[in-house]
Biopython code that builds the backbone (N, CA, C, O; Angstrom):
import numpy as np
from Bio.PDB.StructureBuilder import StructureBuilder

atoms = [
    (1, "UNK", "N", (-3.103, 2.938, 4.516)),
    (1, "UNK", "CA", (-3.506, 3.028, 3.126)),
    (1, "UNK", "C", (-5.001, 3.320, 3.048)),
    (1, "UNK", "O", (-5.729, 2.999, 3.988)),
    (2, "UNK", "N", (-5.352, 3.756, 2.253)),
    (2, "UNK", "CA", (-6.669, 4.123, 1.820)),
    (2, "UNK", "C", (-7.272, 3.508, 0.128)),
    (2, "UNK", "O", (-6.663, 3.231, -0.905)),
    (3, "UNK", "N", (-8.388, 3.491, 0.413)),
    (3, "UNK", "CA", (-9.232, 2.901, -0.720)),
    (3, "UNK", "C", (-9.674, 4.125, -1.633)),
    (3, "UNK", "O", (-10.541, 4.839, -1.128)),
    (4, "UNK", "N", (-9.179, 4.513, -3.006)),
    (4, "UNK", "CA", (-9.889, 5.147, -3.584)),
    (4, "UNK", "C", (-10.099, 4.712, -5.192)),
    (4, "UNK", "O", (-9.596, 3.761, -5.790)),
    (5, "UNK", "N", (-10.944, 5.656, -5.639)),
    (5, "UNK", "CA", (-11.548, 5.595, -6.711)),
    (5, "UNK", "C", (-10.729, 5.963, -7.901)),
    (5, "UNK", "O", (-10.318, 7.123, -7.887)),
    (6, "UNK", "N", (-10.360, 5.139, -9.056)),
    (6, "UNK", "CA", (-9.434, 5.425, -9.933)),
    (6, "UNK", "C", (-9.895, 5.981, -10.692)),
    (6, "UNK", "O", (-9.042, 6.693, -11.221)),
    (7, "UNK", "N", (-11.405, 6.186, -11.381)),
    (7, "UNK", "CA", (-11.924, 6.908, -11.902)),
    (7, "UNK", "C", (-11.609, 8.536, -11.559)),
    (7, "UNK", "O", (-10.891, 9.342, -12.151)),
    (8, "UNK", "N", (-12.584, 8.699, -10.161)),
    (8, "UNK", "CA", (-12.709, 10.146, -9.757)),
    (8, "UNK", "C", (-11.324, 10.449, -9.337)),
    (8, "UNK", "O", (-10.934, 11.556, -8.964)),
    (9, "UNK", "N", (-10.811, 9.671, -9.404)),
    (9, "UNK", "CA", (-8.978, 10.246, -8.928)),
    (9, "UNK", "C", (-7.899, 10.876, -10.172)),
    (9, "UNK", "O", (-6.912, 11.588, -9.991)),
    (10, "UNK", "N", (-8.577, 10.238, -11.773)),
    (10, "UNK", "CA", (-7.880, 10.151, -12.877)),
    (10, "UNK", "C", (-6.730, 9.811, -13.083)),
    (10, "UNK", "O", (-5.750, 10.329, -13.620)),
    (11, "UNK", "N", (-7.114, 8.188, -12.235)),
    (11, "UNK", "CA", (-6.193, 7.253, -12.738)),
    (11, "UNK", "C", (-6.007, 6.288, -13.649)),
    (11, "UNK", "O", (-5.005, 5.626, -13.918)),
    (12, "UNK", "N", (-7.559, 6.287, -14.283)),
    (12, "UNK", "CA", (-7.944, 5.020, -15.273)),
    (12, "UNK", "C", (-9.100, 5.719, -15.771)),
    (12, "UNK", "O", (-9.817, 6.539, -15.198)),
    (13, "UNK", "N", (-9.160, 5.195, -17.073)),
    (13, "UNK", "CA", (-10.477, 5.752, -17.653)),
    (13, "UNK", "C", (-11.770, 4.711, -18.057)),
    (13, "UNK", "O", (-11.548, 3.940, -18.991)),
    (14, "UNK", "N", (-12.640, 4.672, -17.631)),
    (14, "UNK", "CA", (-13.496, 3.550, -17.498)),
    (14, "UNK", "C", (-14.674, 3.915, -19.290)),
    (14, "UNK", "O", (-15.110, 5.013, -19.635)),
    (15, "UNK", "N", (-14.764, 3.236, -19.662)),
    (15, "UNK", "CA", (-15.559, 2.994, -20.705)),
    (15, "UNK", "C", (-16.232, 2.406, -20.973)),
    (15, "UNK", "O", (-15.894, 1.247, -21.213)),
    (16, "UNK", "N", (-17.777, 2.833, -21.132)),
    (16, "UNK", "CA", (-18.934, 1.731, -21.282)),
    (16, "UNK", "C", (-19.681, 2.290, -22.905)),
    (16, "UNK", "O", (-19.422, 3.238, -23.647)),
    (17, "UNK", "N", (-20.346, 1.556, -22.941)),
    (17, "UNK", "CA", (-20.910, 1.789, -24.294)),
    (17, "UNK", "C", (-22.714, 1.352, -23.938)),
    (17, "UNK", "O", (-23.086, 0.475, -23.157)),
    (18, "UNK", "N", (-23.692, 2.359, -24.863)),
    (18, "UNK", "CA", (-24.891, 2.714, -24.424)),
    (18, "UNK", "C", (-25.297, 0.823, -24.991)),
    (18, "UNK", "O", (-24.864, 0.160, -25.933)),
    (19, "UNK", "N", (-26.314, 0.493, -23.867)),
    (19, "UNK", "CA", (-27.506, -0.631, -24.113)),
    (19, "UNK", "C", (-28.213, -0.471, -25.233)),
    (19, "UNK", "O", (-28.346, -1.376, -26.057)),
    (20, "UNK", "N", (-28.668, 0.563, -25.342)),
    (20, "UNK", "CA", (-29.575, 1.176, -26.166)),
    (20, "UNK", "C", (-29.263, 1.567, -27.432)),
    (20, "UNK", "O", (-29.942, 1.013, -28.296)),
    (21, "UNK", "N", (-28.376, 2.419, -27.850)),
    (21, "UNK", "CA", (-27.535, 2.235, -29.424)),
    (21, "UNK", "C", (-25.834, 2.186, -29.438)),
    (21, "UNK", "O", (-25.085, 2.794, -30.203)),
    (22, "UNK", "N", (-25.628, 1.649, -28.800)),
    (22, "UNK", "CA", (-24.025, 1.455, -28.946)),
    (22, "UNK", "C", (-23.165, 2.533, -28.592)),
    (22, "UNK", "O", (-22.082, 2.160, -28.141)),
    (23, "UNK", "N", (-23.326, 3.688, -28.662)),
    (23, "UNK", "CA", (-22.287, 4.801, -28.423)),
    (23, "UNK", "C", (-21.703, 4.832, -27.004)),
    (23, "UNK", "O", (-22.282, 4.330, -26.041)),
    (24, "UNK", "N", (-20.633, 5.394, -26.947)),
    (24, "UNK", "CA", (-20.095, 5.488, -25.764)),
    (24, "UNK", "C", (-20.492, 6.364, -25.021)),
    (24, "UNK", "O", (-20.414, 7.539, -25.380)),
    (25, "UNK", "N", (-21.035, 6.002, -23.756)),
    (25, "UNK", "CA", (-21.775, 6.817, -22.661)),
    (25, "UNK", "C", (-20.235, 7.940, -22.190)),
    (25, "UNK", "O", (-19.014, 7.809, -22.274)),
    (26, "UNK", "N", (-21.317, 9.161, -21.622)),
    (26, "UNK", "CA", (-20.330, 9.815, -20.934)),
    (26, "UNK", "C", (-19.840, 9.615, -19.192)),
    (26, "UNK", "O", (-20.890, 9.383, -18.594)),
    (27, "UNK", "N", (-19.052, 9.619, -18.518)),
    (27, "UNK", "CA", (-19.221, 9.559, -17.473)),
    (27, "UNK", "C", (-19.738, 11.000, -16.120)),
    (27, "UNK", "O", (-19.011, 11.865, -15.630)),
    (28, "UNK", "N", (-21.147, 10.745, -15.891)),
    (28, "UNK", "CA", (-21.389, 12.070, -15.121)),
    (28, "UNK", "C", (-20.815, 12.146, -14.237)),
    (28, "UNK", "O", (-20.683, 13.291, -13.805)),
    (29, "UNK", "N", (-20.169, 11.048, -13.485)),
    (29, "UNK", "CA", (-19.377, 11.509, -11.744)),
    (29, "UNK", "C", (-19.919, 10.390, -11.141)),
    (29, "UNK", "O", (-20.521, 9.527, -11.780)),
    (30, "UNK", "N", (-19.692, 10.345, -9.627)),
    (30, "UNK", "CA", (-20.759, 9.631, -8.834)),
    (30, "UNK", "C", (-22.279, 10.328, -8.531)),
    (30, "UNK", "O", (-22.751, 11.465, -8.502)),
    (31, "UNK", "N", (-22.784, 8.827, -8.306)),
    (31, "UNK", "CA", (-24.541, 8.918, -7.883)),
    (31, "UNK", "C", (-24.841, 9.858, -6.767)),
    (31, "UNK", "O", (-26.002, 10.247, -6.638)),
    (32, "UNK", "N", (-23.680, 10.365, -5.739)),
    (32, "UNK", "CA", (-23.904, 10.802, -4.566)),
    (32, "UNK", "C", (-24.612, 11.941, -5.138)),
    (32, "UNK", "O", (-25.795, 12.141, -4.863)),
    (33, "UNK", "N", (-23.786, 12.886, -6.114)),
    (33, "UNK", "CA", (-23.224, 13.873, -5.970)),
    (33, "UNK", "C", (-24.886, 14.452, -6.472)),
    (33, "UNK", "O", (-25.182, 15.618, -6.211)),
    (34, "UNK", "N", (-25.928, 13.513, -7.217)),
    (34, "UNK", "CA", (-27.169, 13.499, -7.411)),
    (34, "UNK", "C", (-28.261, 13.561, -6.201)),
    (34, "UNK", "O", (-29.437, 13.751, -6.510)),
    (35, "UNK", "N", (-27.947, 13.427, -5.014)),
    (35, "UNK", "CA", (-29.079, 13.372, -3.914)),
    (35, "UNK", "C", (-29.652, 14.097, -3.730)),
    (35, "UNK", "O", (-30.857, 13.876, -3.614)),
    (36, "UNK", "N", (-29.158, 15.355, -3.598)),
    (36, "UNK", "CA", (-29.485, 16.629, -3.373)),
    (36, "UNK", "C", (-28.224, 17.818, -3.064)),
    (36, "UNK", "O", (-27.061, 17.735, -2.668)),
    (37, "UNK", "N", (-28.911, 18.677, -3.374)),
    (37, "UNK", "CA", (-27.813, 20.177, -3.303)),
    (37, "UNK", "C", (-26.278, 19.821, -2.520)),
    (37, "UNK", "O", (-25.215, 20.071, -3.087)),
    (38, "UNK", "N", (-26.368, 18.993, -0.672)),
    (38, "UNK", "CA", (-25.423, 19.373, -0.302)),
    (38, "UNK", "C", (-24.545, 18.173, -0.308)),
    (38, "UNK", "O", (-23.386, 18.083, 0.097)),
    (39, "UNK", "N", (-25.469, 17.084, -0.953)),
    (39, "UNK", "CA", (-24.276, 15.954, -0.614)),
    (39, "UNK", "C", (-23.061, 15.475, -1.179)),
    (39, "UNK", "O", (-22.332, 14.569, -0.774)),
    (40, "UNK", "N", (-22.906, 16.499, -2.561)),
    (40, "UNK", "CA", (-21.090, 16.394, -2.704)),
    (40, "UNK", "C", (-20.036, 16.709, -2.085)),
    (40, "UNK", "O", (-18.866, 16.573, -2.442)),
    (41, "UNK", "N", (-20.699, 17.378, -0.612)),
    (41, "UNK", "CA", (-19.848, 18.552, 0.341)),
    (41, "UNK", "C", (-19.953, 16.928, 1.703)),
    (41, "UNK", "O", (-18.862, 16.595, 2.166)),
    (42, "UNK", "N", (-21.095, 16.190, 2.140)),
    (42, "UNK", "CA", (-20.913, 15.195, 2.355)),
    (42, "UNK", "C", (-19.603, 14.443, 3.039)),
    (42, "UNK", "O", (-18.585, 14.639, 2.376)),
    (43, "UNK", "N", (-19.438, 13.760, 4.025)),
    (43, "UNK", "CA", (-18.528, 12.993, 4.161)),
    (43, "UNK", "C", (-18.672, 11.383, 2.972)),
    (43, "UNK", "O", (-19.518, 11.221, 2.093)),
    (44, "UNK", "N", (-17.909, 10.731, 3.240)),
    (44, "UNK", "CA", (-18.095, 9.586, 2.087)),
    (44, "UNK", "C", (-18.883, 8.567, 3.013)),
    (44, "UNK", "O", (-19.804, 7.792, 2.754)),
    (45, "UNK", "N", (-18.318, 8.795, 3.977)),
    (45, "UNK", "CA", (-19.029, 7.377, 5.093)),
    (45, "UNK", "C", (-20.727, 7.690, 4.645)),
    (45, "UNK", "O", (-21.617, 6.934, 4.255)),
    (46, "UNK", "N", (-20.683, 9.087, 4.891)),
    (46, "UNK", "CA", (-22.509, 9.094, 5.434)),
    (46, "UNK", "C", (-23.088, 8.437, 3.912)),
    (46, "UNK", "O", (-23.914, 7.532, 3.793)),
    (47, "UNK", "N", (-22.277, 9.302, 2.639)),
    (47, "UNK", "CA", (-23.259, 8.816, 1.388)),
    (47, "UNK", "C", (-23.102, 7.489, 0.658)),
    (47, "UNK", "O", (-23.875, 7.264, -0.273)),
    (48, "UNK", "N", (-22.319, 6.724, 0.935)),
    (48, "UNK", "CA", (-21.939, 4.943, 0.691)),
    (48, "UNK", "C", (-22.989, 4.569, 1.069)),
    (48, "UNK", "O", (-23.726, 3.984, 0.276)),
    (49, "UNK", "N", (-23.320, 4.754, 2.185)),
    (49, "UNK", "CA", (-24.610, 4.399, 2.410)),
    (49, "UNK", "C", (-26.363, 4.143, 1.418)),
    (49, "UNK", "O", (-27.396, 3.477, 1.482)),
    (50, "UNK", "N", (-25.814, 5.016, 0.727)),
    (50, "UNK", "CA", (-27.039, 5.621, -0.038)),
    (50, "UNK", "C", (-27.371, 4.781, -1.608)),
    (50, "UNK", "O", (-28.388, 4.567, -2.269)),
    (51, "UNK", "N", (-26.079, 4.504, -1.734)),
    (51, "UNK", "CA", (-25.737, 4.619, -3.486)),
    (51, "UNK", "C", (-25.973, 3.044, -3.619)),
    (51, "UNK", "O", (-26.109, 2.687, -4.790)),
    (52, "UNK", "N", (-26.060, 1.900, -2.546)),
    (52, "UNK", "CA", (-26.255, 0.802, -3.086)),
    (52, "UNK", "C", (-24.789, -0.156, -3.683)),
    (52, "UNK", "O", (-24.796, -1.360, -3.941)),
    (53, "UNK", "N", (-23.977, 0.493, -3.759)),
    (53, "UNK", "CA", (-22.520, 0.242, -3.554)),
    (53, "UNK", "C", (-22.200, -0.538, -2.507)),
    (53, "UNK", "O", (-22.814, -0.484, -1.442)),
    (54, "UNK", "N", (-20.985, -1.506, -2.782)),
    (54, "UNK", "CA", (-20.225, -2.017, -1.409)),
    (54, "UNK", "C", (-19.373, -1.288, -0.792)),
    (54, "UNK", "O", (-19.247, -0.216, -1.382)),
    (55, "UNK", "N", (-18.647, -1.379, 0.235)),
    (55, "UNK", "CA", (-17.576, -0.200, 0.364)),
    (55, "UNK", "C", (-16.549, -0.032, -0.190)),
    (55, "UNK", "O", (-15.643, 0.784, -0.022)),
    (56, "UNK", "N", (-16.784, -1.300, -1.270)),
    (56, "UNK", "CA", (-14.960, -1.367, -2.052)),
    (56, "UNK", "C", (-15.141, -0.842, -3.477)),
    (56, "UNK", "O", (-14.287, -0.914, -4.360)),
    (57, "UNK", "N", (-16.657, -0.174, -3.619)),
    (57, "UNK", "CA", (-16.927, 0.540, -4.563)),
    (57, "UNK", "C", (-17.166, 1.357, -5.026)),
    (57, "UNK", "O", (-18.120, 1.766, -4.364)),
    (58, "UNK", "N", (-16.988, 2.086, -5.858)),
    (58, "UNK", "CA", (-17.460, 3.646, -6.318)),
    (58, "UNK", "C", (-18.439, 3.647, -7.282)),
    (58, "UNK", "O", (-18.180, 3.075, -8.341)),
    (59, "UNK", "N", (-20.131, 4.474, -7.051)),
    (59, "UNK", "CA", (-20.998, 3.831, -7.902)),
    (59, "UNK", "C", (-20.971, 5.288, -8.913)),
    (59, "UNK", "O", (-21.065, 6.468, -8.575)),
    (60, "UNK", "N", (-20.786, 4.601, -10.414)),
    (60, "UNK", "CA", (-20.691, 6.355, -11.544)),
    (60, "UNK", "C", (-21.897, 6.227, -12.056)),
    (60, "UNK", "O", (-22.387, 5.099, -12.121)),
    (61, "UNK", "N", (-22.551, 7.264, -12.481)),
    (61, "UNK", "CA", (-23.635, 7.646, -13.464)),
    (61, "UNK", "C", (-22.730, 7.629, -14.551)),
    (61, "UNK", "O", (-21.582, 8.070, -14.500)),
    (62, "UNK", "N", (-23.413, 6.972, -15.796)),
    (62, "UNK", "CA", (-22.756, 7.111, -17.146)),
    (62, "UNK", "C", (-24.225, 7.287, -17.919)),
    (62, "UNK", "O", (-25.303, 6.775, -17.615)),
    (63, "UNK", "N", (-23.868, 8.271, -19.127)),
    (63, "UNK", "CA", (-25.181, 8.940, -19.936)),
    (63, "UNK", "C", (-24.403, 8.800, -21.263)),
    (63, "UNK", "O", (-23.290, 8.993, -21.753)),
    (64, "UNK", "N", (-25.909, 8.255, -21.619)),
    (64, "UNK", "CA", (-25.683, 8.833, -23.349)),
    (64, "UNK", "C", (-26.269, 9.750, -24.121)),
    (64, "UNK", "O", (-27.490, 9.773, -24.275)),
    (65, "UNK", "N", (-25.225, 10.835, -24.843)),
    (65, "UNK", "CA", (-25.988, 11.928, -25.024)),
    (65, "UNK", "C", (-26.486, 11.644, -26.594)),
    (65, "UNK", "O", (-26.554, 12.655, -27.293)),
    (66, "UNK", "N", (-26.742, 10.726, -27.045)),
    (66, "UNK", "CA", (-27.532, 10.507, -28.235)),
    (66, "UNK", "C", (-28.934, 9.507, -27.800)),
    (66, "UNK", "O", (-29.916, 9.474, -28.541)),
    (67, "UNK", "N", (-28.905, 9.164, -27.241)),
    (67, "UNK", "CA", (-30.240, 8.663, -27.006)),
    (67, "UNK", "C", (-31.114, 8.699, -24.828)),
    (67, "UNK", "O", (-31.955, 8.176, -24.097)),
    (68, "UNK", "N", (-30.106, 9.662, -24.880)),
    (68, "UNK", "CA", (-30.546, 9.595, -23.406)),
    (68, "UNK", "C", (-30.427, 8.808, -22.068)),
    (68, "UNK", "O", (-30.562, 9.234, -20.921)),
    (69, "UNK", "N", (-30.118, 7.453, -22.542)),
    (69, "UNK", "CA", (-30.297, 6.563, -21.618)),
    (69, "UNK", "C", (-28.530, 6.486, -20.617)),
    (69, "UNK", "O", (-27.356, 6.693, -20.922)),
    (70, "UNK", "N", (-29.344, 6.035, -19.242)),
    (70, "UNK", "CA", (-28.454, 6.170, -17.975)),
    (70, "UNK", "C", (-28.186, 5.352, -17.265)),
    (70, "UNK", "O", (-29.121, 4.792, -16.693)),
    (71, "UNK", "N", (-27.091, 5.009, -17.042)),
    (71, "UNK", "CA", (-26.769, 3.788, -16.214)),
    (71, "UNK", "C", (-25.638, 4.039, -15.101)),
    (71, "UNK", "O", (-24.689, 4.822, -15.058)),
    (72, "UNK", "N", (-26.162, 2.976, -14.143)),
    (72, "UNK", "CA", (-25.262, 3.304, -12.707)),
    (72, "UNK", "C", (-24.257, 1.976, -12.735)),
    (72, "UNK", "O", (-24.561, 0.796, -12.561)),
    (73, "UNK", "N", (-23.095, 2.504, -12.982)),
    (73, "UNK", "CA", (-21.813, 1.338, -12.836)),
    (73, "UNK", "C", (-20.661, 1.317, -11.445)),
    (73, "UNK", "O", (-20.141, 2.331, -10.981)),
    (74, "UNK", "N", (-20.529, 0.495, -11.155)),
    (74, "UNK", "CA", (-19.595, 0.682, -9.918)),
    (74, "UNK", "C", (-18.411, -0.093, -10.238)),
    (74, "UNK", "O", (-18.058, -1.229, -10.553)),
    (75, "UNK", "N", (-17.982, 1.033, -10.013)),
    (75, "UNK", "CA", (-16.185, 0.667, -10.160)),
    (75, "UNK", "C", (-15.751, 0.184, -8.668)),
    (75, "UNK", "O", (-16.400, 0.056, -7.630)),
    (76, "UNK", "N", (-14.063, -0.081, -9.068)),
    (76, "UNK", "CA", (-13.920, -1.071, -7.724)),
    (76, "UNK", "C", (-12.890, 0.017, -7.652)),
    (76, "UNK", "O", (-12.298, 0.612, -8.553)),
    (77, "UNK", "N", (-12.821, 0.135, -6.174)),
    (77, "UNK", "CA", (-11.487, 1.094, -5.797)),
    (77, "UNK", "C", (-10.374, 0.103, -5.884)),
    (77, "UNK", "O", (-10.388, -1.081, -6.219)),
    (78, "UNK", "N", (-9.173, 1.081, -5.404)),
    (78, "UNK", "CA", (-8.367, 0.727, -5.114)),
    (78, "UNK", "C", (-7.398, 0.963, -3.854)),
    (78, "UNK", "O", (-7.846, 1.843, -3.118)),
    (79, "UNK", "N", (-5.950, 0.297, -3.329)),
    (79, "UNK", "CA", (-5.585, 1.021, -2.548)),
    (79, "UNK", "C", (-4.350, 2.342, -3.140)),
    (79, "UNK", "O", (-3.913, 2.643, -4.251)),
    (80, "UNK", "N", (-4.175, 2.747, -2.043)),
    (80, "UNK", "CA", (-3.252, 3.654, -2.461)),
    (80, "UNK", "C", (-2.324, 4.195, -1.097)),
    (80, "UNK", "O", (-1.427, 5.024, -1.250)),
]
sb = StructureBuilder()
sb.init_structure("model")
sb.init_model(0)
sb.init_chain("A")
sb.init_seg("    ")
for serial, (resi, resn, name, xyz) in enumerate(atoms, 1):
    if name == "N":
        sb.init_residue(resn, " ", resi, " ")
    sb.init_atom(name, np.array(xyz, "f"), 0.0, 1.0, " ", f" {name:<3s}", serial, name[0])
structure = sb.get_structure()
């Protein structure tokens, strides 16, 4: 079995709402995919590393496009 992400898999839809004025943030993806140019191409081992995540987690960028503000949430995988 394997551990994955129910989010990036579109199995569940995760919903947060902005700190800052209430609206519902969008979800950008994962933090990896932000490092630079090649690391969405990346294995997962090397970029877990990076994101500050545990390994039983998937860390998302969520934005709000009315006031800007960004937050890093980590979802919990699952198995499958």
């Amino acid at each position: 079995m394997e551990s994955v992400c129910p989010v990036c898999n579109c199995l569940a839809s995760y919903i947060v709402k902005c700190h800052s004025c209430g609206n519902v943030m969008k979800d950008y993806g994962v933090i990896q995919d932000y490092f630079d140019d090649y690391s969405p191409y990346l294995d997962r081992d090397i970029t877990e590393r990076l994101d500050g995540a545990t390994r039983n987690e998937c860390m998302h960028v969520f934005f709000c496009e009315i006031c800007n503000w960004d937050s890093r949430i980590p979802i919990n995988r699952i198995m499958m």
